[in-house]
C-alpha positions as CSV (number, residue, x, y, z in Angstrom):
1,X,15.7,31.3,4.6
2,X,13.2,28.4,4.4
3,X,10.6,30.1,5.2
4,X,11.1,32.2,2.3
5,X,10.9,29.1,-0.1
6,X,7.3,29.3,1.0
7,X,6.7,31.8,-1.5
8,X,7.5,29.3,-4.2
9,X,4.8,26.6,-3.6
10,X,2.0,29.5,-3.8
11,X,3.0,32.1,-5.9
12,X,2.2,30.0,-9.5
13,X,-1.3,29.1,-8.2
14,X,-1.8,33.2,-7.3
15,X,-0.3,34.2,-10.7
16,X,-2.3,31.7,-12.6
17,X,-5.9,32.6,-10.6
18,X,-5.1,36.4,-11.8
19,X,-5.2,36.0,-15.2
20,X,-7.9,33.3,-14.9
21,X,-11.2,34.2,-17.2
22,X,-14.7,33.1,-17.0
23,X,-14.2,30.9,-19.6
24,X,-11.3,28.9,-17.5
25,X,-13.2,28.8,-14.6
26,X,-16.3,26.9,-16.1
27,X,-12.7,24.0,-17.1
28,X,-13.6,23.3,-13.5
29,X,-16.4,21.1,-12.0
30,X,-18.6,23.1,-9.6
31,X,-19.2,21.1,-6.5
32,X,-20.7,23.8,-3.8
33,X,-24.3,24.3,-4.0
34,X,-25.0,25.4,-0.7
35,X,-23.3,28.9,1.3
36,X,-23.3,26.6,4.1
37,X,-23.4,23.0,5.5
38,X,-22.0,21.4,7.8
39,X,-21.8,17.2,9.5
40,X,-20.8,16.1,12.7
41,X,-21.6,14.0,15.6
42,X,-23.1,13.3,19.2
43,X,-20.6,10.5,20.9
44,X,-21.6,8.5,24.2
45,X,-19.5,6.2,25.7
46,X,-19.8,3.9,28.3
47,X,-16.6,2.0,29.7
48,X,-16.6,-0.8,32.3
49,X,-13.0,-1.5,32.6
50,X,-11.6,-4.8,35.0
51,X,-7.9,-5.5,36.3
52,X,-6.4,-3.0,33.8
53,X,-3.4,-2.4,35.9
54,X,-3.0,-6.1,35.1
55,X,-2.3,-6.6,38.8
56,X,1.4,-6.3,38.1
57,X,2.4,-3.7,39.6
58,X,4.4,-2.7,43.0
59,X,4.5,0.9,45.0
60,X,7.9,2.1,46.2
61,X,8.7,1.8,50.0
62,X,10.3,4.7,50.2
63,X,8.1,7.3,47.6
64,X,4.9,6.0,47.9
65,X,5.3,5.6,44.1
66,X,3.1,3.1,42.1
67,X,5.3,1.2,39.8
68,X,3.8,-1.6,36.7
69,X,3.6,-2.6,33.5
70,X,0.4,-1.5,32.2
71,X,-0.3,2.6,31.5
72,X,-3.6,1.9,34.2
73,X,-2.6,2.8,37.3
74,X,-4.4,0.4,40.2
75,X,-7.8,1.9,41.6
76,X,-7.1,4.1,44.8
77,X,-8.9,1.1,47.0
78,X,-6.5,-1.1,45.5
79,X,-3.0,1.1,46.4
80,X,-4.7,1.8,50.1
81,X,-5.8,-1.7,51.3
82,X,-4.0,-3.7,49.3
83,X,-3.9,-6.7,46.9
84,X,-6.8,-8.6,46.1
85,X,-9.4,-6.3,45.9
86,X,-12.2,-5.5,43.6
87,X,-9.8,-3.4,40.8
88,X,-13.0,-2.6,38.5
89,X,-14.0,0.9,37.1
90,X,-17.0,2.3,35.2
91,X,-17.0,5.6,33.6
92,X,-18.8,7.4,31.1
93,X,-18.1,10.5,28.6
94,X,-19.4,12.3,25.7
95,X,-18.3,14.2,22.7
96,X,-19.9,16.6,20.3
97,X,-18.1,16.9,17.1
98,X,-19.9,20.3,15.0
99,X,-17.7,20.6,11.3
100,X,-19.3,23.4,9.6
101,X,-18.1,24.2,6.2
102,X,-18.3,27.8,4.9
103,X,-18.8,28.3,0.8
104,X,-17.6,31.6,-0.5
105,X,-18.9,31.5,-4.0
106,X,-18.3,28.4,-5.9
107,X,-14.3,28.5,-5.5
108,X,-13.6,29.2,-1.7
109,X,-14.3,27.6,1.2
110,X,-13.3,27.6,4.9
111,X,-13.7,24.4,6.9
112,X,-13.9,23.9,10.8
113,X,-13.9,21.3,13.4
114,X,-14.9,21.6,17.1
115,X,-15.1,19.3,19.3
116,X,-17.2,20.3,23.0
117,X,-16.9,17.9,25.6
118,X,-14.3,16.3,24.1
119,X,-14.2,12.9,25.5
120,X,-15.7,14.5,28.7
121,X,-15.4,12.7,31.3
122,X,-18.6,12.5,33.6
123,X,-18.7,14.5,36.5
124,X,-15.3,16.8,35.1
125,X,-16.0,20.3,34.6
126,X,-19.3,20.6,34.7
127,X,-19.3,23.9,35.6
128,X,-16.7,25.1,33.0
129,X,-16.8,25.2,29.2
130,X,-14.2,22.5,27.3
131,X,-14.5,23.7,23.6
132,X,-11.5,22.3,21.2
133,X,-10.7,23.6,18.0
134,X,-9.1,21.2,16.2
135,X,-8.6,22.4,12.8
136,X,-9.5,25.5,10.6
137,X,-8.2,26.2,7.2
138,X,-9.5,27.5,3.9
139,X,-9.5,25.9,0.3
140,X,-9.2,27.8,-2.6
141,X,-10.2,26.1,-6.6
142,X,-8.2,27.0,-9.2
143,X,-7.9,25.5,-13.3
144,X,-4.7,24.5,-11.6
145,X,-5.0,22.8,-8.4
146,X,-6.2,23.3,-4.8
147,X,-4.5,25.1,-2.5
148,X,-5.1,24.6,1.4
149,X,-3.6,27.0,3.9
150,X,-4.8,26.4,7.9
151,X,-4.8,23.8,10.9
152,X,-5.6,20.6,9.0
153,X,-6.2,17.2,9.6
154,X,-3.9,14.9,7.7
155,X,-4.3,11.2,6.6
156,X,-2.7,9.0,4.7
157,X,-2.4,5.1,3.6
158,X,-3.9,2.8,6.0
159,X,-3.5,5.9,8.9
160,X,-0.9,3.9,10.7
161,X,1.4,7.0,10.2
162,X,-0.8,10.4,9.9
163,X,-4.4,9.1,10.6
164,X,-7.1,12.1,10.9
165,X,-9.3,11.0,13.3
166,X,-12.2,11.4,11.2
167,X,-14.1,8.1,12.2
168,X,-16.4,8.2,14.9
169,X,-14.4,5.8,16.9
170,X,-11.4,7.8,17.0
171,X,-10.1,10.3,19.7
172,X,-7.0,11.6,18.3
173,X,-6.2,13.0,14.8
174,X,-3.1,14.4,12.9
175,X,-3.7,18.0,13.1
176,X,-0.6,19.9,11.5
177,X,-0.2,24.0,10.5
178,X,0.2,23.9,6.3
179,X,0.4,25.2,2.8
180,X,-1.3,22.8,0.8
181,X,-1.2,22.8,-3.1
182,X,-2.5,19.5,-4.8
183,X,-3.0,19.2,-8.9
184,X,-3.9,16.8,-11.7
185,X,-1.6,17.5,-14.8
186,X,-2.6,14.0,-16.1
187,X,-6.4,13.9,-15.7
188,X,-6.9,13.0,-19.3
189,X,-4.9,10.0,-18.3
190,X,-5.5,9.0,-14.6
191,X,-8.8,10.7,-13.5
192,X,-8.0,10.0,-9.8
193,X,-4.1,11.1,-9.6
194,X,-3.5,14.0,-7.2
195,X,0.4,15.5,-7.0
196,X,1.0,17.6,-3.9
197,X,3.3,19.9,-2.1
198,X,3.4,21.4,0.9
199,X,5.1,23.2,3.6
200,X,4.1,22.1,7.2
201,X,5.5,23.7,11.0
202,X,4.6,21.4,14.0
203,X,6.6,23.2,16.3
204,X,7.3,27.3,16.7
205,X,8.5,28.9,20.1
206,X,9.0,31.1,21.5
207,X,6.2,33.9,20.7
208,X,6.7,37.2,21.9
209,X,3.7,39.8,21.8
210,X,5.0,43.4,20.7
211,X,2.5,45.8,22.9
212,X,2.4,42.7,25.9
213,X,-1.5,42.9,25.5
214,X,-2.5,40.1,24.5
215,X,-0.9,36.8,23.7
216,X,-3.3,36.8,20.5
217,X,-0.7,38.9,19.1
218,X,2.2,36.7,19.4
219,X,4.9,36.6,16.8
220,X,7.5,34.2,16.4
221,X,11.2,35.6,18.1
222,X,13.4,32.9,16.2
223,X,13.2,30.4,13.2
224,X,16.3,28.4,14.1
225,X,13.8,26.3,16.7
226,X,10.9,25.6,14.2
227,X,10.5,22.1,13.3
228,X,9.4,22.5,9.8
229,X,8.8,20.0,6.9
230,X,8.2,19.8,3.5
231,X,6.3,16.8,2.0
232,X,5.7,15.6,-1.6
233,X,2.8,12.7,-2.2
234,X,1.7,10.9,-5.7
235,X,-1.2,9.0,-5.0
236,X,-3.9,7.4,-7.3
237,X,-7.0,7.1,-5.4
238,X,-10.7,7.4,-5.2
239,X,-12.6,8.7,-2.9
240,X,-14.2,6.2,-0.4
241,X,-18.3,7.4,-1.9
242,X,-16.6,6.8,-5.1
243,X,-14.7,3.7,-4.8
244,X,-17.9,1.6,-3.0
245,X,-20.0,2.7,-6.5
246,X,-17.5,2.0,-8.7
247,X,-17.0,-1.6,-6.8
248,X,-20.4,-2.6,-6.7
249,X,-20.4,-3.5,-10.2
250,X,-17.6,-5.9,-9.9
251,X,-14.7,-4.5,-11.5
252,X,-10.8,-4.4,-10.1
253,X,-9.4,-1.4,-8.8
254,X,-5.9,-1.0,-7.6
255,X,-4.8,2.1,-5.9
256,X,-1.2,3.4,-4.8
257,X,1.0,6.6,-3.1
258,X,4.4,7.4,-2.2
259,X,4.7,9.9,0.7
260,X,8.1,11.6,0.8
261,X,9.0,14.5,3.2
262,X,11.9,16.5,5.0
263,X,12.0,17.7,8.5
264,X,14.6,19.7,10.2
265,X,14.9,21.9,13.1
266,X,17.9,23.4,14.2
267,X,18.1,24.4,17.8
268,X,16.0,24.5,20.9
269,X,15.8,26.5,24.1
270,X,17.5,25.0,26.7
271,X,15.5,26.7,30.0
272,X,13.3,29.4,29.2
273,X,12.0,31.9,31.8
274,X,7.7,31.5,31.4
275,X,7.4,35.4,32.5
276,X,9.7,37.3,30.1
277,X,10.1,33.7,27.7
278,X,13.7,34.5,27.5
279,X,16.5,32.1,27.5
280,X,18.0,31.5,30.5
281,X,20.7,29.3,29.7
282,X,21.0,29.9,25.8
283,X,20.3,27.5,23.0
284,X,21.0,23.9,23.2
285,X,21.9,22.4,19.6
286,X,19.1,20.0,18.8
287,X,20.4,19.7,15.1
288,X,17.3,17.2,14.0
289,X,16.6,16.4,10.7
290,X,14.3,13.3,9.2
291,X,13.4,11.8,5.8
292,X,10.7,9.9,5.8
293,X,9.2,7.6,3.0
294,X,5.5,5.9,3.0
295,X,3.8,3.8,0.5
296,X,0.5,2.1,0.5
297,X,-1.0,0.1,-1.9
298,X,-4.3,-1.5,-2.5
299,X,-5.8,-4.0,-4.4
300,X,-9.9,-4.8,-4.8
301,X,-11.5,-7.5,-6.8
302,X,-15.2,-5.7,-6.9
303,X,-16.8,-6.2,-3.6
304,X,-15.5,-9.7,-2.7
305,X,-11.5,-8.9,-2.1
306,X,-9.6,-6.9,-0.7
307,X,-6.0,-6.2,0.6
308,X,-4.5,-3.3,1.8
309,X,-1.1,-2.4,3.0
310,X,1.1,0.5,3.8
311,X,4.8,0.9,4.6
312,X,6.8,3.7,6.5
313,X,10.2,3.8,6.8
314,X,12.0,7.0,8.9
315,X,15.7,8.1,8.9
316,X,17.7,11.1,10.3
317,X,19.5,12.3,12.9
318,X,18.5,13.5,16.3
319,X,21.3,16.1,18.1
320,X,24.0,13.2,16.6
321,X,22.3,10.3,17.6
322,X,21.4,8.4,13.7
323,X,18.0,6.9,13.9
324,X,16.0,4.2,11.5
325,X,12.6,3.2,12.3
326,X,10.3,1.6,9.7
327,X,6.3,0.6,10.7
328,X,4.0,-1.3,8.5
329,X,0.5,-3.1,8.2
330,X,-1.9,-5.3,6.1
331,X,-5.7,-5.8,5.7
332,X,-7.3,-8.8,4.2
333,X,-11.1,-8.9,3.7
334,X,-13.0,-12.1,1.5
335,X,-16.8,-11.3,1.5
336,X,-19.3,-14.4,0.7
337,X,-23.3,-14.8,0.6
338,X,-23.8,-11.8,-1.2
339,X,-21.4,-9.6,0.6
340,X,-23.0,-10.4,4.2
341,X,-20.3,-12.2,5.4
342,X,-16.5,-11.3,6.1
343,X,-13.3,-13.0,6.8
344,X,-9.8,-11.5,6.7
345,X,-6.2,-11.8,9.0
346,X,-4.6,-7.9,9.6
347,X,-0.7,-7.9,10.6
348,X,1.0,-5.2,11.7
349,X,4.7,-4.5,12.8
350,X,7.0,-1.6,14.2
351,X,10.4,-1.4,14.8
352,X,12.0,-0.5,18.3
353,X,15.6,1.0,18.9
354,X,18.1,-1.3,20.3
355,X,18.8,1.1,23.5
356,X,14.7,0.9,24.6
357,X,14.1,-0.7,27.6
358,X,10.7,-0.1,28.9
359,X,11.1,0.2,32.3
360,X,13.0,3.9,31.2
361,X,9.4,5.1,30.7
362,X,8.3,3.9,33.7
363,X,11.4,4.8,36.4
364,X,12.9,8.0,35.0
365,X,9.9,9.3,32.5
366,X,11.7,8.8,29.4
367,X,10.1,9.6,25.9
368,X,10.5,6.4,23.4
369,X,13.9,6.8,21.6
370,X,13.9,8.7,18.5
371,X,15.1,4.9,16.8
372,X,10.7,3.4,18.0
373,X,8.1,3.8,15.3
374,X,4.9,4.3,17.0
375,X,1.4,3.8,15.0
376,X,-0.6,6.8,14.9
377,X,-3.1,5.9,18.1
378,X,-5.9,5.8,16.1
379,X,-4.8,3.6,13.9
380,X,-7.2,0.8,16.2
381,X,-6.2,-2.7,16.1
382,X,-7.9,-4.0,19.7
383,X,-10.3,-3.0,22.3
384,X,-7.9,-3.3,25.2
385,X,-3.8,-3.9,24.9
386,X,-2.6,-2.1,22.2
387,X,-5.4,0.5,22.2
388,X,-5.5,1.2,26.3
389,X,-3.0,-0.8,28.1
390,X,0.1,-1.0,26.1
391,X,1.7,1.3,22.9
392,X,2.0,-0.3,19.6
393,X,5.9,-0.3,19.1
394,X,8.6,-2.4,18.8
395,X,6.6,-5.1,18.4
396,X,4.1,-7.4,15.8
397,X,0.7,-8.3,16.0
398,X,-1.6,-10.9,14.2
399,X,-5.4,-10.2,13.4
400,X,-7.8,-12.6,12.2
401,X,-11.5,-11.1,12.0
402,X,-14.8,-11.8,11.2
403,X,-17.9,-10.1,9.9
404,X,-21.4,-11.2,10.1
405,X,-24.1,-9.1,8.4
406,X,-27.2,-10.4,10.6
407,X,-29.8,-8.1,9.4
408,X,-29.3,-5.0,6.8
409,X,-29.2,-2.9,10.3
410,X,-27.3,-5.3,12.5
411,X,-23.5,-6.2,12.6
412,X,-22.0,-8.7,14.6
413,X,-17.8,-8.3,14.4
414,X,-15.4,-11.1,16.2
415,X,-11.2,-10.8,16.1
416,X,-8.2,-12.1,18.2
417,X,-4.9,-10.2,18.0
418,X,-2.0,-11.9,19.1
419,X,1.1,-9.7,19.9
420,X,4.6,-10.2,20.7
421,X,7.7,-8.1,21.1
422,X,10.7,-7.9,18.6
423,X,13.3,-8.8,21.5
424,X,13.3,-9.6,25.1
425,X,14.3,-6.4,26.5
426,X,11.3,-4.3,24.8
427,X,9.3,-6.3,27.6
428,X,8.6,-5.4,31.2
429,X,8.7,-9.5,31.8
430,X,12.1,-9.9,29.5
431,X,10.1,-12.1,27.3
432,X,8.6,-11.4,24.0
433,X,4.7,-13.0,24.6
434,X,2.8,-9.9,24.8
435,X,-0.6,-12.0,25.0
436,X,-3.9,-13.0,23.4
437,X,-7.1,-10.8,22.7
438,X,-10.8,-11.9,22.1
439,X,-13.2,-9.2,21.1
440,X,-16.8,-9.5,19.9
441,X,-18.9,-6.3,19.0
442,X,-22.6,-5.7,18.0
443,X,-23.3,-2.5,16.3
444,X,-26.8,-1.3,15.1
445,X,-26.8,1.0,12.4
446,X,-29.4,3.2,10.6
447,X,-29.7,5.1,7.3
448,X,-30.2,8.0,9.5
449,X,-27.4,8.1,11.1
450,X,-28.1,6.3,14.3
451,X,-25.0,4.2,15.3
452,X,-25.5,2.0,18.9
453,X,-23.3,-0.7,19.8
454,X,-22.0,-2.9,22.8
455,X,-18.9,-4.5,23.2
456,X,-16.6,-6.8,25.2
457,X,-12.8,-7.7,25.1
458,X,-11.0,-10.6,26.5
459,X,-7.0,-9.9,27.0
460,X,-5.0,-12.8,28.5
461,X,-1.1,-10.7,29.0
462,X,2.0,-13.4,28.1
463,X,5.0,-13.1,30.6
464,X,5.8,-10.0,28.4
465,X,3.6,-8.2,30.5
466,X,4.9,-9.2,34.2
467,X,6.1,-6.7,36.6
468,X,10.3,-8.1,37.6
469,X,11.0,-4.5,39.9
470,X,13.4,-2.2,40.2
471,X,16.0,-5.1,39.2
472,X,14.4,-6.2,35.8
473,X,15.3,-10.1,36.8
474,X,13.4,-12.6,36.9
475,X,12.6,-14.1,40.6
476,X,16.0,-12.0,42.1
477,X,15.7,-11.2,45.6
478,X,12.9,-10.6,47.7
479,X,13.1,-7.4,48.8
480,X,9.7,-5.3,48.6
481,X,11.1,-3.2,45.6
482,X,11.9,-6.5,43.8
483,X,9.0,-8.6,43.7
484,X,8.0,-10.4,41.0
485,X,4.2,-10.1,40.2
486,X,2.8,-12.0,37.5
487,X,0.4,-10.2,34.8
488,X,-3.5,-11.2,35.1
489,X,-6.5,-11.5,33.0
490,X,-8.1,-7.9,32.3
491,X,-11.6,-7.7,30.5
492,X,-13.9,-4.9,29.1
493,X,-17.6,-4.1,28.4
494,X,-18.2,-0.4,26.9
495,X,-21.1,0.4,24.6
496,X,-21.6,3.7,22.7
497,X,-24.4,5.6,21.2
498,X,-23.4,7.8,18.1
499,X,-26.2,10.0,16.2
500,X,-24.4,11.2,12.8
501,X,-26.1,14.7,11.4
């Protein structure tokens, strides 16, 4: 039945283009000149990563299985010959990000984005192709709004909840199936004020193909397992080419959305036989539903302040387990000598479940609780713990930065994060200091697009971070699955090359 409700969101926008005349359509600003353009870029990256693995880490007697604290696994000399040894790595890869964009006349237009070599590791399938398609959808103008129907990318706020992946540092991106419709009935008033509604599905299985030729043909065999949503936004915002014009000249701006949405699904397939994809043992209730509410506001005093925050909080129920999670985050940024130089603290906090104990993930493979907000991972706060080592939940963090404009092409960028769990047991050391992170990056940048840079992070783990064994205590016994190992000082240097187009 809800998929029949879909009807609803787009049937007034087709009505309305039907009866639409020449006259209405010249109501609405013409912004294609070209039939087709497109933007992208070439990504190097260079990584030399030390002690990642933290050296707290143990392997099990009896598997052979490694065992620790950070998500880096010890190098293979390390596991075969044994503490101390020389745990450093160096590794390249590359990406190629190619977004064309397709205009149909002046009022359609179909919008890609491939990635080949996506974050390709040197040396990795170098005989094979590695082409990613990670969004496709197509935009059609109206008098009345915009309707979007495809694979899109999605971000909103700060991106600590959906985040894109549009910047050239990220490697991730929100990419959900949806029909989009977004308006203005209040442009008169509020220029910049966009209403939208749409109908997303994350999650649709199993497909069945009808003549068993090819899987291209796929159609879905039940709606009760689709994990659908439908999501409301208000937002008053410019556009980021917009809003940098309209600060230079030194007036205030203030900017704000409210993100509301509901998520269900009903069931899921218990086991499923990959062959014939039938169910072998029947549903198994899933019964999961979420409301989720996201706000963000901004504030700018021309080009010399700034603050910026966004707030999530998520509630449902997940196969009769309640669940409340709530995630938020601040930027500060005060600009001096003629906008050249930057100083600002970031915070940012997200809530855990009372049930997650870390070592779950590690022992028995267990997915974070449906009670943890996670930040979208790229959302970026760091160069090594929260973006590498550890995951940015149940936990806060503290960010005061820097910015030095040393030349119109050259920027010089210095912060420390400091990070510490919401309670003990969140910890793989029972103890909420997470540590202490230096990072200093140079960057040269060019009008035409040329982006190099080089890097280097200092993280210094808190007893958050050490490895207790299989009997989470604190120096317990001294058997080889017990040990205690205490976390050590990891470092980074990684540089990059991006050419913009």
């Amino acid at each position: 039945m809800k998929k029949y409700l879909l009807f609803l969101l787009i049937l007034p926008t087709i009505l309305f283009s039907v009866e639409t005349t020449d006259s209405d359509l010249l109501l609405f600003k013409k912004e294609t000149t070209k039939y087709l353009s497109f933007d992208g870029y070439f990504r190097f990256q260079y990584f030399y990563r030390d002690n990642f693995d933290l050296n707290a880490w143990n392997r099990d007697v009896n598997s052979g299985q490694i065992y620790g604290s950070s998500q880096y696994l010890p190098t293979l000399n390390e596991v075969h010959k044994g503490k101390p040894l020389d745990d450093s790595v160096i590794s390249y890869n590359t990406r190629f990000r190619f977004s064309p964009i397709l205009n149909v006349g002046e009022y359609v237009q179909s919008i890609f984005t491939l990635d080949v070599f996506d974050n390709s590791l040197f040396g990795t399938d170098v005989k094979g192709d590695k082409l990613a398609v990670k969004e496709g959808y197509a935009i059609l103008k109206t008098p009345f709004g915009k309707v979007k129907l495809g694979r899109v990318a999605t971000n909103w706020g700060l991106g600590i909840f959906r985040n894109d992946g549009k910047s050239t540092q990220a490697n991730y991106g929100s990419y959900i199936d949806q029909l989009y419709f977004e308006t203005n009935p209040i442009e008169v008033l509020l220029p910049n004020f966009k209403a939208s509604l749409s109908y997303e599905v994350s999650e649709s299985f199993p497909g069945q193909n009808p003549s068993n030729y090819s899987s291209s043909l796929n159609y879905d065999r039940e709606d009760l397992d689709d994990k659908t949503e439908w999501v409301l936004t208000l937002r008053d915002e410019m556009d980021s080419e917009k809003r940098d014009e309209y600060l230079k000249s030194g007036k205030n701006l203030f900017e704000w959305g409210i993100f509301a949405s509901y998520g269900s699904r009903d069931n899921i397939y218990q086991t499923v036989d990959p062959s014939t994809s039938e169910a072998i043992d029947n549903y198994n209730s899933d019964d999961y539903s979420a409301y989720t509410l996201d706000a963000f506001l901004s504030f700018y005093s021309g080009r010399f302040f700034s603050i910026k925050s966004e707030l999530v909080w998520i509630t449902g129920d997940d196969n009769g387990s309640s669940f409340n999670k709530w995630g938020g985050a601040i930027e500060t940024n005060l600009s001096f000598l003629a906008n050249t130089l930057k100083f600002g603290i970031d915070a940012g906090v997200a809530s855990g479940d009372e049930d997650y104990d870390t070592y779950n993930t590690v022992f028995n493979g267990s997915a974070l609780p449906s009670g943890n907000f996670r930040f979208a991972p790229d959302y970026q706060v760091d160069l090594i713990f929260l973006k590498q080592i550890g995951i940015l939940t149940d936990l806060f963090y503290v960010k005061p930065h820097v910015t030095y404009n040393i030349h119109p092409t050259i920027t010089l960028d210095f912060w420390s994060v400091y990070t510490q769990a919401l309670k003990n047991e969140a910890t793989f050391g029972r103890d909420p200091y997470l540590g202490l992170e230096f990072d200093l990056q140079v960057q040269y940048v060019t009008s035409d697009g040329i982006n190099f840079g080089i890097a280097a992070g200092l993280f210094i783990p808190g007893a958050g971070m050490d490895w207790l064994g299989s009997n989470k205590e604190r120096n317990g016994d001294d058997s080889e699955d017990n040990k205690d190992f205490s976390a050590e000082i990891a470092y980074s240097l990684s540089s990059f090359l991006i050419i913009k187009f």
